[in-house]
C-alpha positions as CSV (number, residue, x, y, z in Angstrom):
1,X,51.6,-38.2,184.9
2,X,48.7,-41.1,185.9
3,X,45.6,-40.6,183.6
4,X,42.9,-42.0,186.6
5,X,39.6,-43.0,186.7
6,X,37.3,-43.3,189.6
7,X,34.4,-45.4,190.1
8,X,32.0,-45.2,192.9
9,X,27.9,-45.3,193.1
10,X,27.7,-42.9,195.8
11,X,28.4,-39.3,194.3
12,X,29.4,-37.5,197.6
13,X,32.2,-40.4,197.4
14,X,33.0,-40.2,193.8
15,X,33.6,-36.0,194.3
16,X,35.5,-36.6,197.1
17,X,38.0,-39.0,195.7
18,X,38.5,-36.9,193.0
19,X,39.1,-33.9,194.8
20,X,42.1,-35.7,196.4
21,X,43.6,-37.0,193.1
22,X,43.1,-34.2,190.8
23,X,45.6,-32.2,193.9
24,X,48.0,-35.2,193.4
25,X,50.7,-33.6,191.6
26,X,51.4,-36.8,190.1
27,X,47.7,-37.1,188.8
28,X,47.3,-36.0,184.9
29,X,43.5,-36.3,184.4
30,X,40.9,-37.8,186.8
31,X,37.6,-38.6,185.5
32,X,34.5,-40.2,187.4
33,X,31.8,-43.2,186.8
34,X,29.0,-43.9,188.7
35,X,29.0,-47.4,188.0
36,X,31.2,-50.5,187.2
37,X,29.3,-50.8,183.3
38,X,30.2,-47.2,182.8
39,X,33.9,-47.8,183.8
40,X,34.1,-51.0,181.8
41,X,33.1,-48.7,178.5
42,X,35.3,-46.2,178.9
43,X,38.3,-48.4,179.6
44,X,37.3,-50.9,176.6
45,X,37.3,-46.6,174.5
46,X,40.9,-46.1,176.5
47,X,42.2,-49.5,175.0
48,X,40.7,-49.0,171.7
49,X,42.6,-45.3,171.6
50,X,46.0,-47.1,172.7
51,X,48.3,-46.1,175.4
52,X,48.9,-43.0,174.2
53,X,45.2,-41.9,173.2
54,X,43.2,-39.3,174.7
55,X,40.9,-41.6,176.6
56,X,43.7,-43.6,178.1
57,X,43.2,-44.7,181.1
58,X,46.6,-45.8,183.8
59,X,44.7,-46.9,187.0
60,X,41.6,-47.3,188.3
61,X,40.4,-46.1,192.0
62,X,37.3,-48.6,192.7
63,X,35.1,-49.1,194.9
64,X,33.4,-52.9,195.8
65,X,30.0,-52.5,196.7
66,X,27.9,-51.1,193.7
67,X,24.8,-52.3,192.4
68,X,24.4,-54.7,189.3
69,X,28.6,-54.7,188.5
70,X,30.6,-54.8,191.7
71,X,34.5,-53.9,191.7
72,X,35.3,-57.2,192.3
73,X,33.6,-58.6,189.2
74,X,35.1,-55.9,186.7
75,X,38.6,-56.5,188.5
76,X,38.4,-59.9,187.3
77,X,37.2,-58.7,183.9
78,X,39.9,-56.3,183.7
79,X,42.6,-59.5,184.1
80,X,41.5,-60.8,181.6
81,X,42.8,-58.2,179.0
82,X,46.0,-58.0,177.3
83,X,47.2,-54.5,178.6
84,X,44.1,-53.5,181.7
85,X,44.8,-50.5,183.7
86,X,46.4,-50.9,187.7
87,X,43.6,-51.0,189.7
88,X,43.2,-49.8,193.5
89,X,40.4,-50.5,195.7
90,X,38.5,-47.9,197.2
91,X,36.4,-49.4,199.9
92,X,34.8,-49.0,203.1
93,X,35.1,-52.8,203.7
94,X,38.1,-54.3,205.3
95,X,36.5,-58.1,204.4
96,X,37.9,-58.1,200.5
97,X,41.2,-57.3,200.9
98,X,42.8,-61.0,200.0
99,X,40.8,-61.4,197.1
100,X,41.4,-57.5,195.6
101,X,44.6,-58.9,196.0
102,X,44.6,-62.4,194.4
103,X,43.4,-60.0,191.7
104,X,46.9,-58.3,191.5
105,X,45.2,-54.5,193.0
106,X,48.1,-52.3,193.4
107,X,46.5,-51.3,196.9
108,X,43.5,-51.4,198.7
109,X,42.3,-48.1,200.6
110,X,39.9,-47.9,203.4
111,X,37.3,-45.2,203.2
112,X,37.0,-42.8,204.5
113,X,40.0,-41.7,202.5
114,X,42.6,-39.8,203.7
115,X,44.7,-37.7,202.1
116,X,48.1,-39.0,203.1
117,X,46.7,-42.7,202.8
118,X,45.6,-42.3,198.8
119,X,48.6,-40.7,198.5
120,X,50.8,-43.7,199.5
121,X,48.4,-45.3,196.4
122,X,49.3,-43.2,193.7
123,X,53.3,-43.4,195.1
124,X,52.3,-47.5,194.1
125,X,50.4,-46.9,191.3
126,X,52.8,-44.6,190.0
127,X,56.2,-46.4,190.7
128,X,54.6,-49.9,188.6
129,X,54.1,-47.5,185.7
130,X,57.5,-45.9,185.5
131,X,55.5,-42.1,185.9
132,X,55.9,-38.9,188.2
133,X,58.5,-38.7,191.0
134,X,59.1,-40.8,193.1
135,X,59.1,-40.2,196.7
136,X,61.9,-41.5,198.7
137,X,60.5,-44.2,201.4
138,X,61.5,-43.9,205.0
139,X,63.0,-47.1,206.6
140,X,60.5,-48.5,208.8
141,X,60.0,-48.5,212.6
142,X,61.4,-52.0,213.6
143,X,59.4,-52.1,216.7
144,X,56.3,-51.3,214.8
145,X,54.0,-52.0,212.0
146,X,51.6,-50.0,210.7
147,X,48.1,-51.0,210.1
148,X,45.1,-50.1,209.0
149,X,41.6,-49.4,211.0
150,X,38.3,-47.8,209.7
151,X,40.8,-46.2,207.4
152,X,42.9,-44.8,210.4
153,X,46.7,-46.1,210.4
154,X,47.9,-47.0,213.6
155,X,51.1,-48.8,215.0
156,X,50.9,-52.1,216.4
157,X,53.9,-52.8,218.7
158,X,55.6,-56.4,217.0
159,X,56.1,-57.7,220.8
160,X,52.5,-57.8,221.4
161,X,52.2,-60.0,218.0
162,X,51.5,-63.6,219.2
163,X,51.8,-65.2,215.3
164,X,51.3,-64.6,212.2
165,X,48.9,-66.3,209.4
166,X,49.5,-65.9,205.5
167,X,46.2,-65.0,203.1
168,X,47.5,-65.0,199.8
169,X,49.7,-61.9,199.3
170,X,48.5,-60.3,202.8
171,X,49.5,-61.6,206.2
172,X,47.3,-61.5,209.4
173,X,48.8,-60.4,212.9
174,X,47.3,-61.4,215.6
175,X,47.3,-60.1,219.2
176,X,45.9,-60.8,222.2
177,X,43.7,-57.8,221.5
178,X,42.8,-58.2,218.2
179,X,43.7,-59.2,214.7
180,X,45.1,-56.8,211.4
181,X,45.3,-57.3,207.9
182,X,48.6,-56.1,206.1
183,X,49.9,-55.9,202.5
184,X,53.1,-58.2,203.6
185,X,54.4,-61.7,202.5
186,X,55.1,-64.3,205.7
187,X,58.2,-65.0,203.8
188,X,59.2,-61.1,204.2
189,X,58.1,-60.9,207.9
190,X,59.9,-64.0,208.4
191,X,62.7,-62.7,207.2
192,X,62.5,-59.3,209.0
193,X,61.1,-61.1,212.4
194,X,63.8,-63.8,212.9
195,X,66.1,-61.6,215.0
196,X,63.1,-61.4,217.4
197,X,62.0,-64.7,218.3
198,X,59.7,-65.4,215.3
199,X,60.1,-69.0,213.7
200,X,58.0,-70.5,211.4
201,X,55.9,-73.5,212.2
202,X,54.4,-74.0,208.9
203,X,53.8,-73.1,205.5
204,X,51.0,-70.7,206.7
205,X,52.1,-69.7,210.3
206,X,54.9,-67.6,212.1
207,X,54.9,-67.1,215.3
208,X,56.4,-65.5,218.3
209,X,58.5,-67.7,220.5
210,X,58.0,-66.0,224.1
211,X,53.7,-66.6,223.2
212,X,54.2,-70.1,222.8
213,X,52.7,-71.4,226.6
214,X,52.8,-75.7,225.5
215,X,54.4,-77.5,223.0
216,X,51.8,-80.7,222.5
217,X,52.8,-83.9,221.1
218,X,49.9,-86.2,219.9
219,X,50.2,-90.0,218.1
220,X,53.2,-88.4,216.0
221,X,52.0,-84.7,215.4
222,X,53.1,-81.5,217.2
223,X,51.3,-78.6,217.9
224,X,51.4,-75.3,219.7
225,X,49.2,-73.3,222.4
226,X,49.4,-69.6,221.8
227,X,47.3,-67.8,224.0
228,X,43.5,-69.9,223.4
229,X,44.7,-71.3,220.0
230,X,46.1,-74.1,219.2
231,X,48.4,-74.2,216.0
232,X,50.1,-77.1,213.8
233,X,53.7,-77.7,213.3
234,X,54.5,-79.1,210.0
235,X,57.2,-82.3,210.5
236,X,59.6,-80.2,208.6
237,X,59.7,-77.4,211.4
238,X,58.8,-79.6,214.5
239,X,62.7,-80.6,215.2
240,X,64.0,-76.6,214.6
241,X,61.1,-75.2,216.8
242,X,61.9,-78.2,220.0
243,X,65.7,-77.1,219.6
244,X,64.4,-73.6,220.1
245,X,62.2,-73.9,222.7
246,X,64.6,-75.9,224.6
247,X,67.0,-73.3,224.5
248,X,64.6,-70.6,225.6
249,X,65.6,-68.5,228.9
């Protein structure tokens, strides 16, 4: 069972989120702090006490905006220690997300919370620390991915995905209509994408063959036109993606 701790300035917040995890079934002990400095004590008393203490603390739920403190600032203090608790974000701002997760945050939920969506947190938090049951994971749409809006998960249909662009551990799709973070390598989408026309260009971009409209060639460098942007090819792609494009219907 997690032992969880969560961390939030606003107290309607702070009661709320620990409504939700303290009806987790695979939530042992929640506890709340109204501030980062608060949380920092009690997990320095958790560590002190040792894994198997009574103030021991598995993973923290925290938010990013607080005065004085801020999530992000005792997220890097926590990588710092030998043994810190899992930590997942808690936050009503979509703008942090690559560098909660440079930080090595298990997840990264969108406020309001849902039930269902926290839930999917402690399935993460849970599965790195070897506790509860785990809960099998359904294969994933392949005509779909699911993202995340104002903390609502929709479904974003992967024709309508013009490319791709790594940030750190997250990737961002883009569309004409719009673009979404998600909690997915390039290399993995890459992989998953192939089959459907998506090639990668360079280190940092994949994208979808039937949105490239011009393939431009420029004093030695190549570049694409998808939709209004214009993208580099690295040298090592440029020969694969003019065989491809050549052989498009």
């Amino acid at each position: 069972m997690l032992r969880a701790l969560a961390v939030d300035d606003e107290r309607p917040s702070l009661e709320e989120l620990l409504y939700l995890l303290n009806a987790d079934p695979r939530i042992g002990s929640a506890e709340g702090a109204g501030d980062a400095t608060e949380a920092l004590r009690r997990i320095n008393r958790a560590l002190e006490s040792g894994p198997a203490g009574p103030e021991a603390i598995d993973v923290v739920f925290l938010d990013i905006n607080m005065p004085g403190l801020d999530g992000l600032d005792l997220a890097r203090l926590l990588s710092g220690f030998a043994k810190p608790p899992l930590v997942v974000f808690v936050t009503a701002h979509e703008d942090f997300a690559v560098q909660a997760f440079d930080l090595k945050a298990v997840d990264y939920v969108l406020k309001p919370v849902r039930k269902e969506r926290l839930a999917e947190a402690v399935r993460r938090a849970a599965e790195r620390t070897d506790t509860g049951p785990r809960i099998p994971v359904h294969e994933p749409d392949p005509d779909h991915i699911p993202v995340e809006l104002g903390g609502v998960t929709r479904f974003v249909a992967v024709d309508d995905i013009t490319h791709v662009e790594a940030q750190g551990d997250y990737a961002r799709l883009h569309t004409d209509k719009g673009s979404h973070l998600v909690r997915i390598p390039l290399s993995t989408l890459e992989e998953r994408w192939r089959s459907r026309g998506f090639v990668r260009i360079h280190r940092r971009h994949l994208v979808a063959l039937r949105h490239i409209g011009e393939l431009r060639l420029d004093a030695g460098t190549v570049s694409v036109l998808v939709g209004d942007e214009e993208l580099q090819v690295s040298r090592r792609h440029a020969r694969e993606l003019r065989d491809l494009l050549m052989r498009r219907p």
